[in-house]
N, CA, C and O atoms as a Maestro MAE file, in Angstrom:
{
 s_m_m2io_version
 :::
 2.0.0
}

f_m_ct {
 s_m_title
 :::
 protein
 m_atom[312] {
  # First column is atom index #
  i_m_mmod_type
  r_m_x_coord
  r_m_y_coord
  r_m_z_coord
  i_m_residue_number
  s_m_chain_name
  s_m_pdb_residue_name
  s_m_pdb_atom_name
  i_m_atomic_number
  :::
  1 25 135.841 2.011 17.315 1 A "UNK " " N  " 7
  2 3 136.523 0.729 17.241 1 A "UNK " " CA " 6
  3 2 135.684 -0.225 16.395 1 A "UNK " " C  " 6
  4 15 134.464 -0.323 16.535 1 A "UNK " " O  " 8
  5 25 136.384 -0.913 15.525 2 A "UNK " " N  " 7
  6 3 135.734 -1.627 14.520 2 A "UNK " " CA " 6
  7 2 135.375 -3.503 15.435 2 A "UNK " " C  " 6
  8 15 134.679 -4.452 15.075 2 A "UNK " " O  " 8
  9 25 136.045 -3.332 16.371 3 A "UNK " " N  " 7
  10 3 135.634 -4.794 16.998 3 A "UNK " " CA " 6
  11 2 136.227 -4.909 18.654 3 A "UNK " " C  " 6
  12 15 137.350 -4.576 19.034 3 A "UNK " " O  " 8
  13 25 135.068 -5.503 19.522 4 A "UNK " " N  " 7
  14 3 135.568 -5.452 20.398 4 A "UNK " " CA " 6
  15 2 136.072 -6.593 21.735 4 A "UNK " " C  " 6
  16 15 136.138 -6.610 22.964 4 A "UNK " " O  " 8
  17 25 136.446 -7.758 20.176 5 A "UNK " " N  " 7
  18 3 137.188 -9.010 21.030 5 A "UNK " " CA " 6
  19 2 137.811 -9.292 19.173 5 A "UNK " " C  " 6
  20 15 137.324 -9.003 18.080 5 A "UNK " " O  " 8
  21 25 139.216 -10.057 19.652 6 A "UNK " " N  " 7
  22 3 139.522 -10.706 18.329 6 A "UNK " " CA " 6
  23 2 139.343 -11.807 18.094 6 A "UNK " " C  " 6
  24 15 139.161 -12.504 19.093 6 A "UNK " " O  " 8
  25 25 139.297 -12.561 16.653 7 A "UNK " " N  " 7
  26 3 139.057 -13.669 16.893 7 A "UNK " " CA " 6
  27 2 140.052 -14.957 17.087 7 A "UNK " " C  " 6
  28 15 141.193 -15.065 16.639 7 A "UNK " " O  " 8
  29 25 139.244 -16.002 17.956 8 A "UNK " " N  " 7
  30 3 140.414 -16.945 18.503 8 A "UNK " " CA " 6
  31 2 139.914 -16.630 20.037 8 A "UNK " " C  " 6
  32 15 139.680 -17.614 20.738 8 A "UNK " " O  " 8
  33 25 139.758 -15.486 20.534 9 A "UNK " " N  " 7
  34 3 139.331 -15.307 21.498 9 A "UNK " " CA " 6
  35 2 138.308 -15.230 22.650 9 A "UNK " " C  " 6
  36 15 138.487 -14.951 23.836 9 A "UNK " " O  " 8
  37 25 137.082 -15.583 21.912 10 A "UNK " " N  " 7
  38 3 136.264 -15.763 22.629 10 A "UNK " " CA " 6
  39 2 136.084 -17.087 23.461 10 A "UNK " " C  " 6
  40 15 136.678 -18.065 23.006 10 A "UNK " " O  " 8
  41 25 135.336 -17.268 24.637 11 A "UNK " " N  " 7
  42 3 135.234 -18.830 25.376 11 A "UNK " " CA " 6
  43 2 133.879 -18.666 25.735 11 A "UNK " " C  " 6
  44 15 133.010 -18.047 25.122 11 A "UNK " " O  " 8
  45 25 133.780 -19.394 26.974 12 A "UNK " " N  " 7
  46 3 132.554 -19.179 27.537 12 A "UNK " " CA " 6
  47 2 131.768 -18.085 28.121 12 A "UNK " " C  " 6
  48 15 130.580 -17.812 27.946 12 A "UNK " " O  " 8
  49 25 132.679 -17.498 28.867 13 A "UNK " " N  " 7
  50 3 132.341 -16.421 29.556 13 A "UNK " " CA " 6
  51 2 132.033 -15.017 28.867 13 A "UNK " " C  " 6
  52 15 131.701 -13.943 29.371 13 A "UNK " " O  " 8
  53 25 132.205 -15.308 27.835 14 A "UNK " " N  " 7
  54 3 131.418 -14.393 26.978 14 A "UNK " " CA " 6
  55 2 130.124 -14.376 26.242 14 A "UNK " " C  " 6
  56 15 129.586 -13.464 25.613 14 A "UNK " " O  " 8
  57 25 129.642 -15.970 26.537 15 A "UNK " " N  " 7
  58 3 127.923 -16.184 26.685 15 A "UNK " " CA " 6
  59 2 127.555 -14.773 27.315 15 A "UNK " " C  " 6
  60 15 128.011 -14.344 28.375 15 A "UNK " " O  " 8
  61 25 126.289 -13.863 26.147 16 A "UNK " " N  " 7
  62 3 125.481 -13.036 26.553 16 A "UNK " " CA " 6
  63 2 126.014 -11.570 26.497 16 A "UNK " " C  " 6
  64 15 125.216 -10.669 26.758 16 A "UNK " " O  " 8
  65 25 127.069 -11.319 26.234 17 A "UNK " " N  " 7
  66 3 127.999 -10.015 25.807 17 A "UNK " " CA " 6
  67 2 127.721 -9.656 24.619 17 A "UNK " " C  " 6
  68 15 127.620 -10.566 23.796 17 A "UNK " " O  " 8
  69 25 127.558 -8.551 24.256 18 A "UNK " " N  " 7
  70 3 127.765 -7.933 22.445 18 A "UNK " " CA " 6
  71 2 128.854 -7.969 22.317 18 A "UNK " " C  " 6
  72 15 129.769 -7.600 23.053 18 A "UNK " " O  " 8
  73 25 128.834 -8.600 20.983 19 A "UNK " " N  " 7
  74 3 130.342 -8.782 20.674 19 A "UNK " " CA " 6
  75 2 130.504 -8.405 19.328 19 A "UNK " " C  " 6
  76 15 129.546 -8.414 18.556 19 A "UNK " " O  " 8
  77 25 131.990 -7.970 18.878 20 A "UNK " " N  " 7
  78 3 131.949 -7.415 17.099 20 A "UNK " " CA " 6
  79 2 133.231 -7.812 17.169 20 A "UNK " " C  " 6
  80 15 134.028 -7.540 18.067 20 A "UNK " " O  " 8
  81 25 133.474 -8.671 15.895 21 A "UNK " " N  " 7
  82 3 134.542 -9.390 15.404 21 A "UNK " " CA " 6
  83 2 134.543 -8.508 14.022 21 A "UNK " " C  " 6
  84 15 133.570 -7.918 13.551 21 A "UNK " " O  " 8
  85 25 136.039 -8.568 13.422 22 A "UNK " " N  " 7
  86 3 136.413 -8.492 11.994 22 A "UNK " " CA " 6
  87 2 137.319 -9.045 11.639 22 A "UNK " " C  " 6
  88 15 138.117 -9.515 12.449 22 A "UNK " " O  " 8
  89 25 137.507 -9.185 10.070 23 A "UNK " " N  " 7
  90 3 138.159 -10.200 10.035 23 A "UNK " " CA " 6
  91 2 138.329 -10.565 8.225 23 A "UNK " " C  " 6
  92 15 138.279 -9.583 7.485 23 A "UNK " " O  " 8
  93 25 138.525 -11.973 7.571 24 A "UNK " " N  " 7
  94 3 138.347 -11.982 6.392 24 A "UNK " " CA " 6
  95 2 138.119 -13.469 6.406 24 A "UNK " " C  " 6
  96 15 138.720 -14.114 7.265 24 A "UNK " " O  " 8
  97 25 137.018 -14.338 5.235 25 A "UNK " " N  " 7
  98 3 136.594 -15.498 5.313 25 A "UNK " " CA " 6
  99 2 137.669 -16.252 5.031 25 A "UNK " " C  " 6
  100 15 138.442 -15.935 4.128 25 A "UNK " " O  " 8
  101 25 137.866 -17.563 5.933 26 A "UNK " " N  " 7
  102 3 138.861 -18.125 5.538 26 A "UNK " " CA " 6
  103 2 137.970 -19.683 4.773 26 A "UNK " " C  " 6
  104 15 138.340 -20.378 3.827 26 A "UNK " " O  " 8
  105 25 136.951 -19.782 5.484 27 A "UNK " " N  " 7
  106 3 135.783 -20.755 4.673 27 A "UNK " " CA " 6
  107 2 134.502 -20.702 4.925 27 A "UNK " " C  " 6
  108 15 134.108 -20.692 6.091 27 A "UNK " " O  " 8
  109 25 133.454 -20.649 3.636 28 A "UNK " " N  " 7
  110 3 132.409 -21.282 3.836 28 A "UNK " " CA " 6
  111 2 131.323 -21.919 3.867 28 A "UNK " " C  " 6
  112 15 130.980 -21.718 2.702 28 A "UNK " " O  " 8
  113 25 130.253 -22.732 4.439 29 A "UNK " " N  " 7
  114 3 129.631 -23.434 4.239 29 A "UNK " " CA " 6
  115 2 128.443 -23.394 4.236 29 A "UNK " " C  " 6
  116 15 127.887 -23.116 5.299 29 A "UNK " " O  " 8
  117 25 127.704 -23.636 3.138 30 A "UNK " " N  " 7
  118 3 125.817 -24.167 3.259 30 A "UNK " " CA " 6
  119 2 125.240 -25.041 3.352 30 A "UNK " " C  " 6
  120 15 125.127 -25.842 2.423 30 A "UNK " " O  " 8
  121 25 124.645 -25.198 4.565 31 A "UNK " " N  " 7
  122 3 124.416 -26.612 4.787 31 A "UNK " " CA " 6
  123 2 122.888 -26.707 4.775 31 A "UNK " " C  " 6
  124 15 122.362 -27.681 5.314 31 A "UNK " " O  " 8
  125 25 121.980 -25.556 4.070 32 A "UNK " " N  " 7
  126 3 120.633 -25.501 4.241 32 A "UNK " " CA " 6
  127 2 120.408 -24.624 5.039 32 A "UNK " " C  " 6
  128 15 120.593 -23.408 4.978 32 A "UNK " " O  " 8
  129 25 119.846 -25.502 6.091 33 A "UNK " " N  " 7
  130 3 119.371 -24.325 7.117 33 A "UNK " " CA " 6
  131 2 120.186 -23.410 7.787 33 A "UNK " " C  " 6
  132 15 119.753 -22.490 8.480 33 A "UNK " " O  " 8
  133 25 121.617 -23.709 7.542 34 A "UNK " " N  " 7
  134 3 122.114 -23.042 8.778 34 A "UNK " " CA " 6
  135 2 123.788 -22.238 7.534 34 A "UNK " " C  " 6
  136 15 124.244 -22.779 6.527 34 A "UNK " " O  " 8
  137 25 124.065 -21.441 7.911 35 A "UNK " " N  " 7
  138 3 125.571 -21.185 7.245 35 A "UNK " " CA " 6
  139 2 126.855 -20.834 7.948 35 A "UNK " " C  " 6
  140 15 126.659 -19.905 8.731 35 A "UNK " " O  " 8
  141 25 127.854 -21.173 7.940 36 A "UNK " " N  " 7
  142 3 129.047 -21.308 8.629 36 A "UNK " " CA " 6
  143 2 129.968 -20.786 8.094 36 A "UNK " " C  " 6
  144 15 130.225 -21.158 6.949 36 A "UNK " " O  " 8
  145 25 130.607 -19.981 8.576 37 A "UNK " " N  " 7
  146 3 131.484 -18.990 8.063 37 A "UNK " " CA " 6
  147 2 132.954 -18.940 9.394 37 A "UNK " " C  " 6
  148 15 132.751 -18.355 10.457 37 A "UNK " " O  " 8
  149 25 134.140 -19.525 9.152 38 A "UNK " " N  " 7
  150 3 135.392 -19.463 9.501 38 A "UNK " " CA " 6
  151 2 136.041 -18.263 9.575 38 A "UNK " " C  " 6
  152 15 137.075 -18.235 8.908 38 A "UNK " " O  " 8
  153 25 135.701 -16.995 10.326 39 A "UNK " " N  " 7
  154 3 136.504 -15.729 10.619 39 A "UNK " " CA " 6
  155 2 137.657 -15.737 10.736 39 A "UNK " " C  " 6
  156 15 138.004 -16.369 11.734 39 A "UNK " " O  " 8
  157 25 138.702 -15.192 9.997 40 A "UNK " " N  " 7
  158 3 140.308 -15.492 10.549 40 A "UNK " " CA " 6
  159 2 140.698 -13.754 10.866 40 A "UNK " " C  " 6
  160 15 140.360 -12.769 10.209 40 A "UNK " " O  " 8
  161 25 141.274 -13.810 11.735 41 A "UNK " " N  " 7
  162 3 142.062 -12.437 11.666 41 A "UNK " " CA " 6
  163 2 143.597 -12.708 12.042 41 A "UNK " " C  " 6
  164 15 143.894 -13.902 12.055 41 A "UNK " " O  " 8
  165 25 144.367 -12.030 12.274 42 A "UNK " " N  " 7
  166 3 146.068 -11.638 12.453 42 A "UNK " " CA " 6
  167 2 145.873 -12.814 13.919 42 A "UNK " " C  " 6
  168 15 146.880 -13.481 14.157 42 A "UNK " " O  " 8
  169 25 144.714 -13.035 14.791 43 A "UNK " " N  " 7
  170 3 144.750 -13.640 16.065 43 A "UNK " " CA " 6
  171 2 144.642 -14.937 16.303 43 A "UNK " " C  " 6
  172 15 145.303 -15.660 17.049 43 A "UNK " " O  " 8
  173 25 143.174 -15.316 15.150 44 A "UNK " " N  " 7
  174 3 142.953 -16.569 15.513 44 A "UNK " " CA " 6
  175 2 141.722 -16.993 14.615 44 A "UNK " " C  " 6
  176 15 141.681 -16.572 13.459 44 A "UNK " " O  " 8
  177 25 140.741 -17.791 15.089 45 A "UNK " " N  " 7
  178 3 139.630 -18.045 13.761 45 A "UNK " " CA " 6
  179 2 138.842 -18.086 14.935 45 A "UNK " " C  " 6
  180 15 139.111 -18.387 16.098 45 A "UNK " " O  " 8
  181 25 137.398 -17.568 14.143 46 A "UNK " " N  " 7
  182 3 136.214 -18.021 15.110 46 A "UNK " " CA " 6
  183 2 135.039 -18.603 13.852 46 A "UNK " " C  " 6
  184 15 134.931 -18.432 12.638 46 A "UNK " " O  " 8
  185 25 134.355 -19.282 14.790 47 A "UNK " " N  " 7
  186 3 133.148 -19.838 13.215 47 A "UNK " " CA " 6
  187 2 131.987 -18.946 13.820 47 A "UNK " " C  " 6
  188 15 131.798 -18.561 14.974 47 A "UNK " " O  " 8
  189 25 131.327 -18.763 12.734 48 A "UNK " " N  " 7
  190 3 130.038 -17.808 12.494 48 A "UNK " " CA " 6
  191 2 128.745 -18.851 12.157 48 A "UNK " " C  " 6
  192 15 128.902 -19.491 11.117 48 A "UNK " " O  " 8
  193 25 127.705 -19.062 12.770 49 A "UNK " " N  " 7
  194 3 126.809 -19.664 12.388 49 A "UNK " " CA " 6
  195 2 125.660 -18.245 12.124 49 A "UNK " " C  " 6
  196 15 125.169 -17.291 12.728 49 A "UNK " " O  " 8
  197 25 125.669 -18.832 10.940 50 A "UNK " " N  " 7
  198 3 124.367 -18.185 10.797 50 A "UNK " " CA " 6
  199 2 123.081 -18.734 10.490 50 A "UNK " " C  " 6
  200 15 123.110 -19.364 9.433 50 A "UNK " " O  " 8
  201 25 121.721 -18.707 11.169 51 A "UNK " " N  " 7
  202 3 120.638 -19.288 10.957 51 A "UNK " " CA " 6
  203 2 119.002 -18.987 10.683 51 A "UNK " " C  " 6
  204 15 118.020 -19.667 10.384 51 A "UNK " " O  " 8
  205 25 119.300 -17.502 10.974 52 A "UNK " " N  " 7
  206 3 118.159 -16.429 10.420 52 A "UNK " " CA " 6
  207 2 118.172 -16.172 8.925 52 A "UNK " " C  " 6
  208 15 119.269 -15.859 8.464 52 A "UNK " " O  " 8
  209 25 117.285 -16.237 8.199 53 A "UNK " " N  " 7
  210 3 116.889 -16.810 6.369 53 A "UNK " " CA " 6
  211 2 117.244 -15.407 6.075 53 A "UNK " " C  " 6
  212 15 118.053 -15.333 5.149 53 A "UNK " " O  " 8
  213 25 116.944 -14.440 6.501 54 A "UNK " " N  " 7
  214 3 117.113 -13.207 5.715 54 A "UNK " " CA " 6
  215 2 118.673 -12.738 5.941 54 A "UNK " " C  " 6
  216 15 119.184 -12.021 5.081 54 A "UNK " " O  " 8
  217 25 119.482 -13.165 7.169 55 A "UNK " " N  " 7
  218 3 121.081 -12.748 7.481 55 A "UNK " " CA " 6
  219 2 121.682 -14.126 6.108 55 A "UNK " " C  " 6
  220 15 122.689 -13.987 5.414 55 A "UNK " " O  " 8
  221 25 120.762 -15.292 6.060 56 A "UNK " " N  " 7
  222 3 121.220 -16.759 5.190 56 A "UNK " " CA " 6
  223 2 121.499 -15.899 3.453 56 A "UNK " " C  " 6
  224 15 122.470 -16.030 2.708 56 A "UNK " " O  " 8
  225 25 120.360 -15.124 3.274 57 A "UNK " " N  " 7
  226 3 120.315 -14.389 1.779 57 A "UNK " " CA " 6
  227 2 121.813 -13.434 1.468 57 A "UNK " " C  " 6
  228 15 122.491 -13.411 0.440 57 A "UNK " " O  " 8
  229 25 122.000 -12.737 2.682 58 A "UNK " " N  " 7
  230 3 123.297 -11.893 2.693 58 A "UNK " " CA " 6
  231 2 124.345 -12.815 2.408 58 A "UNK " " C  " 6
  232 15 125.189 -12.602 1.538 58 A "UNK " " O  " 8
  233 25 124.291 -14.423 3.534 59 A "UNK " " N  " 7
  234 3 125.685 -14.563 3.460 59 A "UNK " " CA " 6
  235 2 125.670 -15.326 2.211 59 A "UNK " " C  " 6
  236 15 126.831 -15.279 1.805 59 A "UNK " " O  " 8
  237 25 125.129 -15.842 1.587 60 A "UNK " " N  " 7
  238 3 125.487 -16.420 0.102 60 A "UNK " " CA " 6
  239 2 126.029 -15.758 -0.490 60 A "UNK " " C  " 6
  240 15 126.929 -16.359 -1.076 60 A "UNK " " O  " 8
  241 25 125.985 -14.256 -0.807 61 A "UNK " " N  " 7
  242 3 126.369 -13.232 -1.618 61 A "UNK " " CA " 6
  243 2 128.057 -13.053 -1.191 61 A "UNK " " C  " 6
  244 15 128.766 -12.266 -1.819 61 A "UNK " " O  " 8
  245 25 128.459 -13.674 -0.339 62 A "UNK " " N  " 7
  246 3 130.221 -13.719 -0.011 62 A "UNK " " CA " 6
  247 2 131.213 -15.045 -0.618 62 A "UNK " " C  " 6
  248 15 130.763 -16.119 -1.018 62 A "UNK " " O  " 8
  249 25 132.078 -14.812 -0.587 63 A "UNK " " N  " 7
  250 3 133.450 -15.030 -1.089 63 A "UNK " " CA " 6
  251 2 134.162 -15.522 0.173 63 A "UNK " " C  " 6
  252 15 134.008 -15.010 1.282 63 A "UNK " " O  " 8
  253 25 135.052 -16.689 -0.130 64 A "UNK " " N  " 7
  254 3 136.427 -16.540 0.672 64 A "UNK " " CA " 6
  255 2 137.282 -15.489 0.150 64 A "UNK " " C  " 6
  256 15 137.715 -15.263 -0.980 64 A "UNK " " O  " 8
  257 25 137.382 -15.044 1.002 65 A "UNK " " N  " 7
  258 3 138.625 -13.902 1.339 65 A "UNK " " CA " 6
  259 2 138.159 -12.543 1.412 65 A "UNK " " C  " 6
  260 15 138.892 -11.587 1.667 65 A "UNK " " O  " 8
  261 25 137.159 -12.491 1.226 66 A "UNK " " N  " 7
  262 3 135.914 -11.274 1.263 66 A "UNK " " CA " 6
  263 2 136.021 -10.688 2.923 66 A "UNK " " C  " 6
  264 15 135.643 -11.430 3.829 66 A "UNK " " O  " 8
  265 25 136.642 -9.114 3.269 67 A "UNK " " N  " 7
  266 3 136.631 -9.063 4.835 67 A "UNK " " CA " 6
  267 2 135.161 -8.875 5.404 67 A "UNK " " C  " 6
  268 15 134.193 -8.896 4.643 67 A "UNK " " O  " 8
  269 25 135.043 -8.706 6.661 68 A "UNK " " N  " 7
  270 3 133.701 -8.593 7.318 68 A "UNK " " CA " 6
  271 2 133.303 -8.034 8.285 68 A "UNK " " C  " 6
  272 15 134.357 -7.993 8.918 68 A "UNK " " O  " 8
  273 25 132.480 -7.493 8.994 69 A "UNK " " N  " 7
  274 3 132.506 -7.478 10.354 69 A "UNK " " CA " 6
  275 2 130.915 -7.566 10.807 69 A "UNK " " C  " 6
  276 15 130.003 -6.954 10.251 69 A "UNK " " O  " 8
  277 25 130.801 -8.311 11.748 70 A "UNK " " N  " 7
  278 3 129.726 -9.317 12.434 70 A "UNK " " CA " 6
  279 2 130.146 -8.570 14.051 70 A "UNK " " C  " 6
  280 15 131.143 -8.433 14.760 70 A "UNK " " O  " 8
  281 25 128.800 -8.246 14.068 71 A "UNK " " N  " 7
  282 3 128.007 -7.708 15.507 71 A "UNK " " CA " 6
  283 2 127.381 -8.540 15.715 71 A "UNK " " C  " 6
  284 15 126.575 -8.742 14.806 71 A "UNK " " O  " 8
  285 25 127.300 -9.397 16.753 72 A "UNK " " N  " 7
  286 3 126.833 -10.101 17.642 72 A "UNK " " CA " 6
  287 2 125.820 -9.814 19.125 72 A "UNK " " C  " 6
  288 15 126.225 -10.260 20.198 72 A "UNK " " O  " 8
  289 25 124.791 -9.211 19.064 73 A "UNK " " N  " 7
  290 3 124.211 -8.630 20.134 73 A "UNK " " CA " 6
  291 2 123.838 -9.429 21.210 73 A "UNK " " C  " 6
  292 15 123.495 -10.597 21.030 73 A "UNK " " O  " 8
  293 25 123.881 -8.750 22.665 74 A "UNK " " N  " 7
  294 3 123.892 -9.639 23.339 74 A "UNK " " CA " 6
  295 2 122.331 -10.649 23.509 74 A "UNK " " C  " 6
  296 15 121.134 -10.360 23.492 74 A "UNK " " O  " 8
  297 25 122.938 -11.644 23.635 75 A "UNK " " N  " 7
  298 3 121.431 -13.078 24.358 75 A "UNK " " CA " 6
  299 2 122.396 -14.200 24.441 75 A "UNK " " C  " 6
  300 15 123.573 -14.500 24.244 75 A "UNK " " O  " 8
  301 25 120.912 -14.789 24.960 76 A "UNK " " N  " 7
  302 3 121.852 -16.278 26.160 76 A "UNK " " CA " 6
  303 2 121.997 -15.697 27.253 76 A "UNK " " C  " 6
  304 15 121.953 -14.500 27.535 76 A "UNK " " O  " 8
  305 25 122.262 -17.048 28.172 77 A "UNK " " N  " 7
  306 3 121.887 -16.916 29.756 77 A "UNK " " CA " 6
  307 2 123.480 -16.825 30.046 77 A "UNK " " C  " 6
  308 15 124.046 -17.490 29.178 77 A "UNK " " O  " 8
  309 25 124.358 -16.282 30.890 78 A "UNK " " N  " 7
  310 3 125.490 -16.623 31.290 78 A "UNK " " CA " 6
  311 2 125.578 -17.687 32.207 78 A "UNK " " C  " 6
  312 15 126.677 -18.053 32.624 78 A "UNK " " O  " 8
  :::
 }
 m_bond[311] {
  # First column is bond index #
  i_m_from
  i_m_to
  i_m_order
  :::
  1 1 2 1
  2 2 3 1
  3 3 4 2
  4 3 5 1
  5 5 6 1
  6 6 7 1
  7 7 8 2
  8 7 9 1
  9 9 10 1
  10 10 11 1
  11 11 12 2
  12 11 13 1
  13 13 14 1
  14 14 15 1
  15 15 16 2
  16 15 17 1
  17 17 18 1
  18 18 19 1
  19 19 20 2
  20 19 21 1
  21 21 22 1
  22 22 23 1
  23 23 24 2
  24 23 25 1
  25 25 26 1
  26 26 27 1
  27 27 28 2
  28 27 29 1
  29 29 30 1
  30 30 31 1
  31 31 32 2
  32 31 33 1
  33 33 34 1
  34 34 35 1
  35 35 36 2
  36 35 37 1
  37 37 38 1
  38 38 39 1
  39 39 40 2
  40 39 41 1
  41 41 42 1
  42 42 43 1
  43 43 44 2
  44 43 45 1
  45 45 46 1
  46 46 47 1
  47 47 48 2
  48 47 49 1
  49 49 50 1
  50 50 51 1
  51 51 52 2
  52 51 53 1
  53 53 54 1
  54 54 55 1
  55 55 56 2
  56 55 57 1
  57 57 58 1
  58 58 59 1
  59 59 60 2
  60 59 61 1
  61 61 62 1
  62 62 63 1
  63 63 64 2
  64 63 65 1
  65 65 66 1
  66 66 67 1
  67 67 68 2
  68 67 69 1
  69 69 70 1
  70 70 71 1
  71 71 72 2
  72 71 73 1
  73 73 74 1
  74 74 75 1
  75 75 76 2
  76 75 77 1
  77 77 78 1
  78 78 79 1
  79 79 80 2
  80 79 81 1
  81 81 82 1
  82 82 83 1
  83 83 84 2
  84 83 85 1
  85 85 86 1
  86 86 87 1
  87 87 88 2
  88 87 89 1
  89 89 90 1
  90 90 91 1
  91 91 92 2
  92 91 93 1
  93 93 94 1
  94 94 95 1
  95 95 96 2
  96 95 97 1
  97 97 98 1
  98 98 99 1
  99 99 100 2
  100 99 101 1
  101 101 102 1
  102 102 103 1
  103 103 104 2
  104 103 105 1
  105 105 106 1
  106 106 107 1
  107 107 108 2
  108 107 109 1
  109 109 110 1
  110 110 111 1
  111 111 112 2
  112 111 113 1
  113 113 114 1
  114 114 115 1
  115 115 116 2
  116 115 117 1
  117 117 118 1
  118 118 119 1
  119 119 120 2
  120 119 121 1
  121 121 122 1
  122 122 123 1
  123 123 124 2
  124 123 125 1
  125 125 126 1
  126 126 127 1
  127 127 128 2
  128 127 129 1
  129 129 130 1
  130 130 131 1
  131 131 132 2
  132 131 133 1
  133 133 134 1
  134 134 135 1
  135 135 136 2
  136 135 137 1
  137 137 138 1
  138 138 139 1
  139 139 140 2
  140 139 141 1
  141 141 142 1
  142 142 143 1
  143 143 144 2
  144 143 145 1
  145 145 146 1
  146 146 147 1
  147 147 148 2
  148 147 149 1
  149 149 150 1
  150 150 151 1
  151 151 152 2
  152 151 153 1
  153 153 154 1
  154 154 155 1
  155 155 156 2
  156 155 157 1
  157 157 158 1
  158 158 159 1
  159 159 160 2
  160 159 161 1
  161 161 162 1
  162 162 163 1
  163 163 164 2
  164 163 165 1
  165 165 166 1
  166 166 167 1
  167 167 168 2
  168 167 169 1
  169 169 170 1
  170 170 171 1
  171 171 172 2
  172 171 173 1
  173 173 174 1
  174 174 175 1
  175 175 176 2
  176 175 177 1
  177 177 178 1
  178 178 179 1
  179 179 180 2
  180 179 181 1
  181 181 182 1
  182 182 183 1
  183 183 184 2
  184 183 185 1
  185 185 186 1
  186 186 187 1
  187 187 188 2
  188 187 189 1
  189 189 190 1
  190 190 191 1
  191 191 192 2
  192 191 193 1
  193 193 194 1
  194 194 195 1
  195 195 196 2
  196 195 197 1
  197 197 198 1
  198 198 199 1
  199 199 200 2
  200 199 201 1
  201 201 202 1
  202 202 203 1
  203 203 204 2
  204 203 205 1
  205 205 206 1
  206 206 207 1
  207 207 208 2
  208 207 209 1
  209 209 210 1
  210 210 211 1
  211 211 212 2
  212 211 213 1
  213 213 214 1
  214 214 215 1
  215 215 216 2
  216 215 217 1
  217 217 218 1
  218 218 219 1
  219 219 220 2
  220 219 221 1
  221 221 222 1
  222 222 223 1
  223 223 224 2
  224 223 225 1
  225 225 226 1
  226 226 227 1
  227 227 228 2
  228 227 229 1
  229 229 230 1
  230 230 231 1
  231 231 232 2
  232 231 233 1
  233 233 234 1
  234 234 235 1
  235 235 236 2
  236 235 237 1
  237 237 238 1
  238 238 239 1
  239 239 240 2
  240 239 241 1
  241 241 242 1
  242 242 243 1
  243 243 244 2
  244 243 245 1
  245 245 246 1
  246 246 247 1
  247 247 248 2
  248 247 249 1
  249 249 250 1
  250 250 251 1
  251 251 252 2
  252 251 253 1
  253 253 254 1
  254 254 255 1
  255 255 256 2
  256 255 257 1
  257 257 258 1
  258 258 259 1
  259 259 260 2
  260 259 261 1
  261 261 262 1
  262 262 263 1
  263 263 264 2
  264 263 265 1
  265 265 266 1
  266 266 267 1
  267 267 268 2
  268 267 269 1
  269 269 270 1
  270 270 271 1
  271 271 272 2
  272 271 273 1
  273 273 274 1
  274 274 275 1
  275 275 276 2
  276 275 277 1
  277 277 278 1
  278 278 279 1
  279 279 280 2
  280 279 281 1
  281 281 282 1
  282 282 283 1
  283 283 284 2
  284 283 285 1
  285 285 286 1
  286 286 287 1
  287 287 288 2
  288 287 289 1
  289 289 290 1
  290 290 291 1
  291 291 292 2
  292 291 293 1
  293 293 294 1
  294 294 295 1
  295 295 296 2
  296 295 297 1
  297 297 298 1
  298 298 299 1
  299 299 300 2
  300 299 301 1
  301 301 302 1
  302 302 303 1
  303 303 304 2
  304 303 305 1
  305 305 306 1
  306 306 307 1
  307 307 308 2
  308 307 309 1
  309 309 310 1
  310 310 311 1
  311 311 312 2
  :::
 }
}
């Protein structure tokens, strides 16, 4: 299985779960330190922060409309 929540769907209670979304960029943003990326799929949108410099180098190299898929491993406290 290529993902195992869609997006639109996640809330709280999924603080601390591995999670894998796919999907295709619908926007995104550099704001320096941090990068933001708008996941859309057939369901819903989720935003992607990204804030680790070496995952920051990858996401520059994308496109809107470019598809994706983002593993999310679990951390955080529930």
């Amino acid at each position: 299985m290529y993902r195992t929540k869609k997006c639109g769907e996640l809330n709280i209670k999924n603080v601390g779960e591995t999670i894998e979304l796919a999907g295709w960029i619908q926007k995104l943003r550099n704001l320096g330190g941090m990068i933001f990326i708008d996941l859309r799929d057939e369901f819903g949108i989720t935003q992607i922060v990204i804030n680790d410099e070496k995952l920051q180098e990858e996401a520059k190299q994308l496109n809107t409309e470019s598809c994706i898929h983002i593993l999310r491993k679990s951390c955080g406290k529930k």
